[in-house]
C-alpha positions in Angstrom: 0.0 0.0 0.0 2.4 2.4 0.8 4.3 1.8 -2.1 0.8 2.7 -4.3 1.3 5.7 -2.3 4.5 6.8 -3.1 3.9 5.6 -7.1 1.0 8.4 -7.1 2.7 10.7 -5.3 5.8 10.8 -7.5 2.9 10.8 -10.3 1.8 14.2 -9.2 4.8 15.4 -8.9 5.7 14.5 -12.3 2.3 16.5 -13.4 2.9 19.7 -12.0 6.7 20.2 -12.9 5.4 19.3 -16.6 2.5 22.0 -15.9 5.2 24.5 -14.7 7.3 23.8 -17.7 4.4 23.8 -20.5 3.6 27.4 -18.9 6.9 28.9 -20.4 4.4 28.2 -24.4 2.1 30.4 -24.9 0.0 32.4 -27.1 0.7 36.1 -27.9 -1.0 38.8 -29.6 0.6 40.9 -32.3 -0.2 44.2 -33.6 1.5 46.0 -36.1 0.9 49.9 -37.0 2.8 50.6 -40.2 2.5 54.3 -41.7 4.0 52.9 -45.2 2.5 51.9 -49.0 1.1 48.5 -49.5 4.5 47.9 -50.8 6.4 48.7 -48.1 3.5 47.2 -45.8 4.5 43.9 -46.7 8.1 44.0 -46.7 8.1 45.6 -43.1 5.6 42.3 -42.1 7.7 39.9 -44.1 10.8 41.2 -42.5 9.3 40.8 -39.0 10.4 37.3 -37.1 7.5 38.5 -34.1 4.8 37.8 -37.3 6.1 34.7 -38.2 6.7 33.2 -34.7 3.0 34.2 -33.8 1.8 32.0 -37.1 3.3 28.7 -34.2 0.4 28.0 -31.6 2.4 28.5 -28.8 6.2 30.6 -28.0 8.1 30.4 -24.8 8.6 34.2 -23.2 12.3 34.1 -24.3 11.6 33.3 -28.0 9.1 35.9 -28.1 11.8 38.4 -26.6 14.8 37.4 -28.8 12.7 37.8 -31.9 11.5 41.2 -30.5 14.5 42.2 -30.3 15.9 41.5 -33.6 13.5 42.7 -35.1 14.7 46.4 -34.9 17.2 45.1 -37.2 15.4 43.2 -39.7 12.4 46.3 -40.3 15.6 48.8 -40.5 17.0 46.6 -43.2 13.6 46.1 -44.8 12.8 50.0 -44.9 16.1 50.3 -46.0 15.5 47.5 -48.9 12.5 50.6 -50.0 14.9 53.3 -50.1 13.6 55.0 -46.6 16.5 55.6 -44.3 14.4 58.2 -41.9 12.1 55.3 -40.6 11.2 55.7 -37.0 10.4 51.8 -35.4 9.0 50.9 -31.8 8.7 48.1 -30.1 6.9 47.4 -27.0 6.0 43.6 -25.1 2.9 44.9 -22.9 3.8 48.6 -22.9 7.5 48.3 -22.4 9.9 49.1 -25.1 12.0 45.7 -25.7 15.3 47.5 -26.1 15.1 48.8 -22.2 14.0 45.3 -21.2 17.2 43.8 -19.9 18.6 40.4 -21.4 18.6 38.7 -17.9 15.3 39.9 -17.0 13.0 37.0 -16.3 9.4 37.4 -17.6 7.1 35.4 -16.1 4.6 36.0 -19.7 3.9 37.8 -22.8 0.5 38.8 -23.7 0.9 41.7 -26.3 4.1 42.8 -28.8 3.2 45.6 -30.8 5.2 46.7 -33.6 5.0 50.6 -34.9 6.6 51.3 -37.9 6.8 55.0 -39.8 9.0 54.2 -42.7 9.3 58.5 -43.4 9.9 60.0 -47.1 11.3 57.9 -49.9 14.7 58.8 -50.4 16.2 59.4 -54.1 19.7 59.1 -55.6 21.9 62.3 -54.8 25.0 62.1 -56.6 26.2 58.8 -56.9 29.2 57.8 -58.7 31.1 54.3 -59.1 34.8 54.0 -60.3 36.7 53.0 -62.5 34.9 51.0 -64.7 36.2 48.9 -67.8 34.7 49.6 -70.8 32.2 46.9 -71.1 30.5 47.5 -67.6 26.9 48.8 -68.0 25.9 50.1 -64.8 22.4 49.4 -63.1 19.6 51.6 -64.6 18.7 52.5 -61.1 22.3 53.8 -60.1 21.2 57.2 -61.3 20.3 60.8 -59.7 16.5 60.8 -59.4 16.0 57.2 -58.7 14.6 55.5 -55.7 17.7 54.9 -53.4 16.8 51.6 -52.5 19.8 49.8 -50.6 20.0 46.7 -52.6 20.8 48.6 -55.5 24.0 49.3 -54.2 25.2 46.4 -53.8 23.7 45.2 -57.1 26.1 48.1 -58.6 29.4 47.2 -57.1 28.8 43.0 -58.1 28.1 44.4 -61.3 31.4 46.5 -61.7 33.7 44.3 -59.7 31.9 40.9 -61.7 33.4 43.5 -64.7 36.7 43.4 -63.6 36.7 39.7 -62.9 35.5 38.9 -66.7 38.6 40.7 -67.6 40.6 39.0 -65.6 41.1 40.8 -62.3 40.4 38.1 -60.0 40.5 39.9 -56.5 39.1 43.4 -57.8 36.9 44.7 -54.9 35.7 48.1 -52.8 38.5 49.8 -51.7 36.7 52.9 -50.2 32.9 54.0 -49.7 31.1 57.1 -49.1 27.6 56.8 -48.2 25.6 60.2 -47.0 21.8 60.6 -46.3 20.7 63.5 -46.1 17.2 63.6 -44.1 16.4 67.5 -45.1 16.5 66.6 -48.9 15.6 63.2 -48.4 18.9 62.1 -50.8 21.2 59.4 -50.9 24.7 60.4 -51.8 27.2 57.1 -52.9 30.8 57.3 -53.7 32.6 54.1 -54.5 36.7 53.7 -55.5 36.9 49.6 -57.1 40.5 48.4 -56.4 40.7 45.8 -59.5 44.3 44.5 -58.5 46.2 43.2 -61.1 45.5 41.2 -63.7 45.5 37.2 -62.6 46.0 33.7 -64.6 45.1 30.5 -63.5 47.8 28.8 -61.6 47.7 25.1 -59.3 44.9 22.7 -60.2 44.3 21.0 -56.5 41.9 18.0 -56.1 40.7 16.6 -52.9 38.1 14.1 -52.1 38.2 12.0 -55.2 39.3 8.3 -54.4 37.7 5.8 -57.6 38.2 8.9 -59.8 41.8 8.7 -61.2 43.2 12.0 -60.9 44.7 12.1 -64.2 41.4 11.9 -65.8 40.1 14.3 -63.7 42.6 16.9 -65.2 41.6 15.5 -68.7 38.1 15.8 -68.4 38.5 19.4 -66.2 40.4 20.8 -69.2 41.5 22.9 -66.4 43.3 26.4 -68.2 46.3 26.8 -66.2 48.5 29.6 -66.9 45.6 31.4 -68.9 44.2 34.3 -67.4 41.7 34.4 -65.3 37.9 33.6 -65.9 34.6 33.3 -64.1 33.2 31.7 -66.6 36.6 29.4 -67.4 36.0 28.1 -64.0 32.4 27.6 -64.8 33.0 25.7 -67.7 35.4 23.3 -65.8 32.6 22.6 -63.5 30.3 21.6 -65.7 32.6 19.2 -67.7 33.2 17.4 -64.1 29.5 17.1 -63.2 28.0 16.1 -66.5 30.0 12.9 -66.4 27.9 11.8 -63.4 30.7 10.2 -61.5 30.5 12.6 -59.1 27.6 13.8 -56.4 29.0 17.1 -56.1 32.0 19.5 -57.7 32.4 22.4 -56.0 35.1 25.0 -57.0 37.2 27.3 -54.8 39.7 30.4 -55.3 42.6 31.3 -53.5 42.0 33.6 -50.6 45.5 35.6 -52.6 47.5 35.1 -55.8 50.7 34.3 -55.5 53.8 37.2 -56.0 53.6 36.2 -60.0 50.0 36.9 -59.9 48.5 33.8 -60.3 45.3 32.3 -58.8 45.5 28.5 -57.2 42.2 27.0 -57.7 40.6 24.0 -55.3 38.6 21.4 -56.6 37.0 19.1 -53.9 34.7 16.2 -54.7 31.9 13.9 -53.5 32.2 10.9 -55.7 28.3 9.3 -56.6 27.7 6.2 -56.1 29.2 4.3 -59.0 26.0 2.0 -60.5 22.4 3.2 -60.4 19.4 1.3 -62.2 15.9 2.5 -63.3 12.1 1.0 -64.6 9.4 2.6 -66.5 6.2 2.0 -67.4 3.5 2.7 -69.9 0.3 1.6 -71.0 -2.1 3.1 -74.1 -4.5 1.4 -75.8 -4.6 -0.9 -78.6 -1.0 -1.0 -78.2 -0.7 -2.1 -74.8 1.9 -1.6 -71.9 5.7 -0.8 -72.2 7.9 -2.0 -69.7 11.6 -0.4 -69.7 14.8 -0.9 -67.2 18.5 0.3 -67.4 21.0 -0.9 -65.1 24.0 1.8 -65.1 27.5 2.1 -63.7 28.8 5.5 -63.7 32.7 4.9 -63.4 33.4 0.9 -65.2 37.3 1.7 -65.3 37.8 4.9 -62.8 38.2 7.5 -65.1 34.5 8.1 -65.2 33.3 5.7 -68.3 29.9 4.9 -68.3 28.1 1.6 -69.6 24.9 1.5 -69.8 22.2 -1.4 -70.7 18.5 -0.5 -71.6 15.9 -3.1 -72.3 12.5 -2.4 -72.6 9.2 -4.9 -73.8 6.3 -3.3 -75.7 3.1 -4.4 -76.7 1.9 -6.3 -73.2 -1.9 -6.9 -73.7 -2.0 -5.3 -76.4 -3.6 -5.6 -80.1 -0.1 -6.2 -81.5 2.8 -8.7 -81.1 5.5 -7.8 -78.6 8.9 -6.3 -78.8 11.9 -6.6 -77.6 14.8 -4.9 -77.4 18.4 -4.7 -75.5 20.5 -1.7 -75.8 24.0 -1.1 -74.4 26.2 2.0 -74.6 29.8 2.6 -73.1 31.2 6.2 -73.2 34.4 7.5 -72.2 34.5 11.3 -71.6 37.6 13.7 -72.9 39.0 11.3 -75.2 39.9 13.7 -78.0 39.6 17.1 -76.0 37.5 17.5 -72.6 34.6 18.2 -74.5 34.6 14.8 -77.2 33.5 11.8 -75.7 34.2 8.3 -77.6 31.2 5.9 -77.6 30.1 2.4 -78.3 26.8 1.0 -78.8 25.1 -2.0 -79.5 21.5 -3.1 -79.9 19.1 -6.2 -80.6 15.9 -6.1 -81.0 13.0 -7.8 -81.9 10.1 -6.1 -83.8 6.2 -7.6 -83.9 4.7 -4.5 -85.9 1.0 -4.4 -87.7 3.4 -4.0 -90.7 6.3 -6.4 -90.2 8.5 -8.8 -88.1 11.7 -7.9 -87.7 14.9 -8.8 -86.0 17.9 -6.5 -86.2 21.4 -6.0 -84.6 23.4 -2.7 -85.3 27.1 -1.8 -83.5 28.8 1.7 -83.7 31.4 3.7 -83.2 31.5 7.0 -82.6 32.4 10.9 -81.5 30.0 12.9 -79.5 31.1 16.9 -79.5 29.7 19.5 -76.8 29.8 22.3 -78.6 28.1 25.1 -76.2 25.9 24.7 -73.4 23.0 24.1 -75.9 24.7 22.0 -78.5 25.3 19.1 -79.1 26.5 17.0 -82.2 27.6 12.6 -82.6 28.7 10.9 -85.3 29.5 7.7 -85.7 29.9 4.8 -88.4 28.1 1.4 -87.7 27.1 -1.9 -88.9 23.2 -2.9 -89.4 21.6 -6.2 -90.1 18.1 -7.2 -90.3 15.8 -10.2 -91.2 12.3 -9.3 -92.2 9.3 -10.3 -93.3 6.5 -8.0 -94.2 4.5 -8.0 -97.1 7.0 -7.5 -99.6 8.2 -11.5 -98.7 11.2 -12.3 -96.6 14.3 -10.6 -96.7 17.4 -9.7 -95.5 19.2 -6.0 -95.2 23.0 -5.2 -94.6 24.5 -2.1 -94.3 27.1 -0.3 -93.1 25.7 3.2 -91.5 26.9 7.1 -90.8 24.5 8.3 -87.9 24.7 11.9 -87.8 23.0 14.5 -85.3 22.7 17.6 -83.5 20.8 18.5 -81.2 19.8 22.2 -79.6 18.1 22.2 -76.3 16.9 25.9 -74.6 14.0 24.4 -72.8 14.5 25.4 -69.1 13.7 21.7 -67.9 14.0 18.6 -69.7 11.3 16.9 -67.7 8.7 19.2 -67.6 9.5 22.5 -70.0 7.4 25.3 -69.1 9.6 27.8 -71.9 11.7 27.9 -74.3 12.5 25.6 -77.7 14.4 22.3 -78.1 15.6 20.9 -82.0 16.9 18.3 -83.1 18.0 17.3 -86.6 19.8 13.8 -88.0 20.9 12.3 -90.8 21.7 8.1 -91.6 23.3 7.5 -94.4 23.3 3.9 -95.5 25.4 1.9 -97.4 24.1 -1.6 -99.1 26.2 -4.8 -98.4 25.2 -7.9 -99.8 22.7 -6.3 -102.3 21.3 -3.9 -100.4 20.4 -0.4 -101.5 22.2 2.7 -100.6 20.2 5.4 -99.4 19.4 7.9 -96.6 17.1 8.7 -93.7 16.5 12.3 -92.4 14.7 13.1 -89.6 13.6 16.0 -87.7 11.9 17.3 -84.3 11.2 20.7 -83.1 9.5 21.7 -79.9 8.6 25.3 -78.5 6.7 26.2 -74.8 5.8 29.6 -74.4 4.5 30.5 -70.7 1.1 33.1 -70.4 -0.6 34.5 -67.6 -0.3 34.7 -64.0 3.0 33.0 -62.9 3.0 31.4 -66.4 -0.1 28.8 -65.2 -0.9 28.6 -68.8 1.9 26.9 -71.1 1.2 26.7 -74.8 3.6 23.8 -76.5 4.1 23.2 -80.0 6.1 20.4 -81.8 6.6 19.4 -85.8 8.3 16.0 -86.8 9.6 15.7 -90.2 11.1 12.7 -91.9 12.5 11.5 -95.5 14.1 8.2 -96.7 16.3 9.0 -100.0 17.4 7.0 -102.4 15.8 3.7 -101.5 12.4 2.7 -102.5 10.1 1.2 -100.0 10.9 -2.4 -101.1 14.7 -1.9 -100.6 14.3 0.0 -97.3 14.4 -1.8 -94.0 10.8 -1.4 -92.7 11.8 0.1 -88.7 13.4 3.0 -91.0 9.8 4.0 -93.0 7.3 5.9 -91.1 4.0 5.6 -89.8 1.9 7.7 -87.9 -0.7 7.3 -84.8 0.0 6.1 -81.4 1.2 7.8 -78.2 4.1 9.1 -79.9 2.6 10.8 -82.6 -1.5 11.2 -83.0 -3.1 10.4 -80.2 -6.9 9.1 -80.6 -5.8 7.5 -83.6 -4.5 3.7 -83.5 -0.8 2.5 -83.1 1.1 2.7 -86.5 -2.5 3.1 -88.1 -1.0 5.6 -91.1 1.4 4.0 -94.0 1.4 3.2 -97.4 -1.6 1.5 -99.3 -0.1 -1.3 -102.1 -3.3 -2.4 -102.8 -4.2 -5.8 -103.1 -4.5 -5.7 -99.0 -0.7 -5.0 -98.4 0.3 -1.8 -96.8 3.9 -0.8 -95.7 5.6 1.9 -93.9 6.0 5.7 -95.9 9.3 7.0 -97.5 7.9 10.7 -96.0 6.4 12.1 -92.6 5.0 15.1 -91.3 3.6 15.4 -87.8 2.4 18.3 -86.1 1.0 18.2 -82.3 -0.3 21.5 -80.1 -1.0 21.4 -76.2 -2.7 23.9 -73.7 -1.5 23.1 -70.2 -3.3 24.9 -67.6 -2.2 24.7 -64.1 -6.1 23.9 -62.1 -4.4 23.1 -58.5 -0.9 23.3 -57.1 0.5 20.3 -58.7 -2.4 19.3 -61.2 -2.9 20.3 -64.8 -5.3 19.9 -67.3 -4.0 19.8 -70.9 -6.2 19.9 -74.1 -4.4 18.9 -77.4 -4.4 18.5 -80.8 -2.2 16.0 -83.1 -2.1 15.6 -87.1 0.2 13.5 -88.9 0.6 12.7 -92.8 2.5 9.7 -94.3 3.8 9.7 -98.1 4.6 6.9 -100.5 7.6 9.6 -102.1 10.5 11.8 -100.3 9.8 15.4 -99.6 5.9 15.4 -101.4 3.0 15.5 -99.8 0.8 14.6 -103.0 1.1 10.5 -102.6 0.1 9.8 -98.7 -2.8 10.8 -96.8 -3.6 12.8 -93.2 -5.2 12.0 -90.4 -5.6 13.8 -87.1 -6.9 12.9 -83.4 -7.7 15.4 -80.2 -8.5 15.1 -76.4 -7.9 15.9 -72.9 -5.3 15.2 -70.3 -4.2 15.4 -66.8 -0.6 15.8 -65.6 0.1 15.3 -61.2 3.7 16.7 -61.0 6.1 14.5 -58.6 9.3 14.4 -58.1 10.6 12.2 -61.0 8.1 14.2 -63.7 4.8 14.4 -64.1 2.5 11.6 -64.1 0.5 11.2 -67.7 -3.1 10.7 -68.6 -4.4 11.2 -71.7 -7.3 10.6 -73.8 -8.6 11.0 -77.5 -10.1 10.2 -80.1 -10.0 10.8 -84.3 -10.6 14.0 -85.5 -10.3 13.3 -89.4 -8.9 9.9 -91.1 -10.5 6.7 -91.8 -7.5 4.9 -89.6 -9.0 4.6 -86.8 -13.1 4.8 -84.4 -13.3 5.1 -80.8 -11.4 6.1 -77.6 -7.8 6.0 -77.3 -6.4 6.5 -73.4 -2.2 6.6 -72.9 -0.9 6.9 -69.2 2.7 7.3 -68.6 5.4 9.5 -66.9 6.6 12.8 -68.4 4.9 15.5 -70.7 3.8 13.8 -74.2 6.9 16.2 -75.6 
């Protein structure tokens, strides 16, 4: 019994010290009274940590106190921010101005902070001058006499001219001397700034830290690192994005010198976090008729530790669908800065088996070949290869050999691959084909150009536009492998109409794939909640019996509706449609999937 006692007791206890302690939370009231524009309103609110500590439930006395006090500081700054430098801010916790309330001073509650704010008269620019300048600095349109003096506009000015200096190679230019005067009776702000460029720097040490399955020597190849050169920002940029584009790596990060050296030149640091060196991936898809896609790669990012990659992609269409399946295994091994830091040599290989309304095929093609960075939006490969294929389609069963010239280039301004809401991407190629063993020569050209153009509020509305273009010269359809003709309808070109649904009448019941393609598709993606969309759309496509006519082939078209639910890997896809115009296809056509449709 007495031990029951002493359990309850120590129970009570145990209640009332958490009671005590829980008292230290509570509730305030805040009041603000800001003499300011809207403008300046909501800075001074946004700027206050009393407003956004009042948004938690509960504070304890001390938080409420420390964020009290620091926010004399953070309005000043704010009103500053506005270009008022003759504010006038007051701060009381129930009556008594916080910045008399001493530090050590225990109170017991809080139950009212109230903020007063009179930001004063708008100061302008005065006489402001900035100096010296190289010739191509273009100073801030709002360093000027007459302008709002708004604080952050002086320090956008001296980036600006000291960012100058660095672009011409002054690596440590900075402010040497300031002069900054209010003047509260003419309400104007007076700035005088002396730029100390130093002298002119060149690239000295390359040092490396943190890389251990990296060989450093390839580092420094891929790096292209300029030593000896003079100075660049965008040098050191450039050597940054060589390194992380090769994926070996989880981070790059790039560090100058805190001084040059007494020949004036700039060490550089280069520290690493190396990735983890193999990754793998699935994907799925499903439309209907032509069924599910189900697609894997399994990927190591550094195969002999200078940052090679090899990479195998299989993928299996056609699951439950209307058609037969296909298969296909893909592999690809790159090895970055093989002829320069910016030419990569590559390998690939690929075998595939192909169960089209059209024809059966199966094919293996190897190739060697260069792929060039040539700016941040450019990119062209070449390569030489050899093809084979057995088919049979209705043209019989035959065979095709021939050794291949892939050509391409590609030009990417979108501002996201996965999910583009502006900008233009285009992409052009060209496959020269040789015939071995009989085969014809001939060519295949291809095309795809994509443009997203953002309107309204925030850019909720995105317009997207795309036109595919393609031509086979040289060979007629009979001599040309069928998985190089063209065909139209299906997920990847008009949706609502069937899979492949658009080729080549021969008559007599055989059809085949077209020697020419156009293909136009528009969307309207409207943003509905914070991570849904609804997309309405249009596709037409035409396919010719001849290269570069449209006079021997036929259209046909399909429209619908869509949603998109952004996550983190890319949207998720639903889409569905039916034909517009064409006698390909009846009836409703739905395709789910990951990622925009283009």
């Amino acid at each position: 019994m007495q031990n029951t006692v002493k359990f309850l007791r120590h129970i009570i206890v145990a209640g009332v010290f958490l009671t005590c302690a829980g008292s230290d939370s509570l509730a305030f009231d805040a009041r603000f009274q800001i003499t300011a524009n809207e403008t300046t309103e909501k800075a001074v609110t946004s700027a206050s940590l009393v407003f956004a500590i009042q948004q938690k439930e509960t504070a304890s006395t001390q938080e409420i106190l420390a964020a009290a006090r620091a926010d004399y500081r953070n309005i000043l700054q704010a009103l500053y921010a506005g270009g008022y430098y003759s504010g006038r801010i007051r701060i009381t916790v129930d009556g008594r101005e916080v910045a008399n309330i001493s530090p050590l001073e225990n109170l017991p509650h809080v139950d009212q902070v109230k903020i007063s704010v009179d930001a004063g008269q708008q100061f302008v620019f005065g006489q402001v001058k900035i100096s010296p300048l190289t010739n191509e600095t273009t100073l801030p349109k709002g360093f000027r006499e007459g302008v709002a003096a708004k604080s952050k506009m002086l320090g956008n000015t001296t980036r600006t001219v000291i960012d100058a200096w660095r672009d011409q190679g002054f690596a440590k230019a900075r402010v040497a001397d300031q002069k900054i005067v209010a003047d509260h009776r003419s309400a104007t702000l007076d700035a005088r700034f002396t730029i100390n460029p130093g002298p002119r720097a060149t690239f000295g040490e390359f040092v490396l830290t943190g890389n251990k399955a990296v060989r450093e020597k390839r580092i420094r190849e891929i790096a292209g690192f300029p030593e000896g050169r003079v100075f660049s920002p965008a040098a050191l940029d450039t050597v940054a994005t060589r390194l992380r584009r090769t994926g070996a790596f989880r981070s790059v990060s790039l560090s100058e010198a805190d001084n040059l050296h007494s020949n004036d030149t700039l060490d550089i640091a280069a520290h690493f976090v190396e990735a983890k060196p193999r990754r793998f991936g699935i994907g799925a898809e499903l439309s209907s008729p032509e069924g599910g896609r189900l697609s894997g790669f399994w990927l190591h990012r550094n195969l002999l530790g200078g940052a090679e990659r090899l990479r195998f992609d299989g993928e299996v269409a056609g699951l439950f669908g209307t058609t037969g399946l296909d298969y296909s295994l893909a592999g690809r091994f790159e090895r970055p800065a093989t002829f320069g830091p910016d030419i990569s040599l590559f390998i690939t290989g690929e075998i595939a088996e192909l169960d089209e309304p059209d024809y059966f095929s199966r094919q293996v093609q190897l190739s060697l070949g260069l792929s060039a960075i040539l700016s941040d939006q450019l990119v062209a490969d070449a390569s030489v290869g050899y093809r084979y294929s057995d088919v049979t389609d209705d043209f019989g069963d035959r065979s095709f050999t021939h050794l291949v010239v892939p050509l391409s280039a590609t030009y990417d301004r979108r501002n996201s691959g996965i999910n583009p809401t502006g900008g233009y991407y285009a992409q052009v190629s060209a496959m020269p084909y040789l015939g071995l063993n009989g085969s014809a020569n001939g060519a295949q050209l291809t095309g795809d150009m994509r443009g997203y153009w953002g309107i309204g509020e925030a850019g909720k509305i995105i317009l997207a536009g795309r036109l595919q273009f393609g031509n086979i010269l040289g060979s007629s359809l009979a001599q040309t492998p069928p998985d190089l003709l063209f065909y139209s309808g299906g997920g990847g070109s008009v949706r609502g109409q069937p899979y492949q649904s658009l080729d080549v009448d021969l008559g007599g019941g055989n059809s085949s794939g077209g020697r020419s393609i156009l293909g136009i598709s528009t969307e309207i993606r409207t943003l509905v909640f914070r991570k849904t969309s609804v997309v309405g759309f249009f596709d037409a496509g035409f396919v010719g019996a001849d290269g570069f006519s449209t006079d021997n082939g036929a259209w046909h078209s399909g429209a619908g509706i869509g949603l998109r639910y952004e996550t983190g890997i890319g949207p998720i896809r639903f889409d569905i449609a039916a034909p517009v115009s064409g006698d390909t296809g009846e009836g409703v056509q739905f395709y789910v999937g990951i990622g925009q449709a283009f």
